[in-house]
N, C-alpha and C positions, 0 to 999 in steps of 0.2 A: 315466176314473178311473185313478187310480195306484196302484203301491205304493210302499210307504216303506221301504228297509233300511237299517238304522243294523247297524255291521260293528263289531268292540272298538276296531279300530284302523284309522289311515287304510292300513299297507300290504292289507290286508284288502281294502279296499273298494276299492281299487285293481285286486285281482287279480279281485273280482266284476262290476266295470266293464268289465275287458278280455274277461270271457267272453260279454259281453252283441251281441249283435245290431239295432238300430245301435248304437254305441258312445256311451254318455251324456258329452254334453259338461260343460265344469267352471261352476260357479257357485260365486264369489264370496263367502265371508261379508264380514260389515263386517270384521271385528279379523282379523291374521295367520294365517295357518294354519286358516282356520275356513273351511267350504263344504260343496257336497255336488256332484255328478255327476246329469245326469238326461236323459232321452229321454220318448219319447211313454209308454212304461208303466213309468217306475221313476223313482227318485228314491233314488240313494245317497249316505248321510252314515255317522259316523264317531263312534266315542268316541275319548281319547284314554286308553283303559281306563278310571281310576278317575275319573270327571268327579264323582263324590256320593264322599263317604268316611262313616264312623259317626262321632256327636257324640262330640265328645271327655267325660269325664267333669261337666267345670263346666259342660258345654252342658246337662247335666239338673238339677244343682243347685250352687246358687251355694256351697253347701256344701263343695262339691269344689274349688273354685279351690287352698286351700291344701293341700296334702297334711297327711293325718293318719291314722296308723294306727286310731283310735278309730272311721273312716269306713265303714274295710274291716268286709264285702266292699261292693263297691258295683256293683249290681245293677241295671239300669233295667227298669221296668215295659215296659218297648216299647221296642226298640231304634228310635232314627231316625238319618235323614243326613242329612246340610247340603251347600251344593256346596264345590266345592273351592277355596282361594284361590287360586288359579292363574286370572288373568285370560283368560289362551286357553281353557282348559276353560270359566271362565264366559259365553264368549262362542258356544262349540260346543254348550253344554248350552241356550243362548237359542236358537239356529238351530234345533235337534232340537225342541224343544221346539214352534216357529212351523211345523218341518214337518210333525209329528203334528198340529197342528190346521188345515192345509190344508186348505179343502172336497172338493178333488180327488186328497186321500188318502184308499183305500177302505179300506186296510189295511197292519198295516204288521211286519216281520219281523226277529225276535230273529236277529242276524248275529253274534252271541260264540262265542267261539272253543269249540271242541267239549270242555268240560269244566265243573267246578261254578262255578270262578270266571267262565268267560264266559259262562253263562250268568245269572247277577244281575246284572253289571256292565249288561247292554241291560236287564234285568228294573228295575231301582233307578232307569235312567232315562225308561222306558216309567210307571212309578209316579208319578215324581217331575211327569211333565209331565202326568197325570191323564190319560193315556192310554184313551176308554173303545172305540177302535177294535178290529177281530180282530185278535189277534195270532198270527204264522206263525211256526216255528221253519225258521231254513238249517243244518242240520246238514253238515259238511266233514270228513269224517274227515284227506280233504287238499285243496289248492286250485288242482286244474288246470282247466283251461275244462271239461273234458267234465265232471267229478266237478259244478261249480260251475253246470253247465246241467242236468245229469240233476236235481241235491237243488232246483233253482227249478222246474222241473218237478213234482214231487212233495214238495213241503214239506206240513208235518204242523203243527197248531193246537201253542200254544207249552206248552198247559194236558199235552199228554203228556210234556213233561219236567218236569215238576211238583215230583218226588219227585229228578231232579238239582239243580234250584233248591232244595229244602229242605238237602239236602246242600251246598250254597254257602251258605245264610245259618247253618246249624249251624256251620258252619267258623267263618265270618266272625267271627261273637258267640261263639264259644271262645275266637277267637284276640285278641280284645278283651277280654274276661273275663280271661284269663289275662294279658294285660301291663298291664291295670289295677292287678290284686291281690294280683301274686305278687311 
């Protein structure tokens, strides 16, 4: 069985590859710039950070196409995310998506960069692909092999950063709030 780390960005997952023992070689995706690295117990792939962005305002009602002060505030019962038009990311968020449901992935690990926003960006994509395997958090305060071999050693379930995630999607939905309506 394997694990799965999906890292924010590919330099990321580069630098988690080189600490690795044997060294995962590269696979391929279909579309440019799209793959992941793997050996007998890992399988690393990559966001290209924001691969889901939040619905723009007329993605929740058709109300909203036109702007109109009469609208404001405009508030959604649920924030959600769409993927992003950027045809590379739709092609990296298909690959991530097919590796999370690999039978001979046992598990697979939140690789975002050690703060509120890296941690949703792997959260929003683990979501989006109904992710219902365990997920691990790789915390890196920096990313030298030792630092990057000691945290695969002792990673921690991703549910204890719980409360930095709430602190990323607070942001997120202010920071969309706010250039909605202001």
């Amino acid at each position: 069985m394997k694990t799965l780390i999906i890292a924010e960005k590919p330099s990321l997952a580069k630098n988690i590859c080189a600490a690795m023992t044997p060294a995962p070689k590269w696979v391929a995706g279909k579309a440019k710039n799209s793959g992941s690295w793997e050996n007998n117990d890992y399988i690393v792939t990559y966001a290209f950070g924001h691969l889901l962005q939040l619905n723009d305002a007329e993605d929740y009602s058709a109300d909203y196409k036109k702007w109109d002060v009469d609208a404001l505030p405009i508030i959604p019962a649920v924030f959600q995310y769409k993927q992003s038009d950027d045809s590379g990311a739709r092609a990296q968020l298909r690959l991530i998506k097919s590796l999370i449901a690999r039978k001979d992935v046992e598990r697979v690990v939140n690789a975002g960069d050690s703060d509120r926003e890296g941690e949703i960006i792997v959260r929003n994509i683990l979501d989006y692909a109904g992710c219902n395997k365990p997920v691990y958090r790789l915390w890196m305060p920096d990313q030298t092999p030792q630092t990057i071999r000691s945290e695969l050693a002792g990673m921690k379930l991703d549910s204890v950063y719980d409360n930095l995630a709430a602190e990323g999607y607070a942001r997120t939905y202010i920071d969309w709030l706010y250039g909605i309506n202001l």
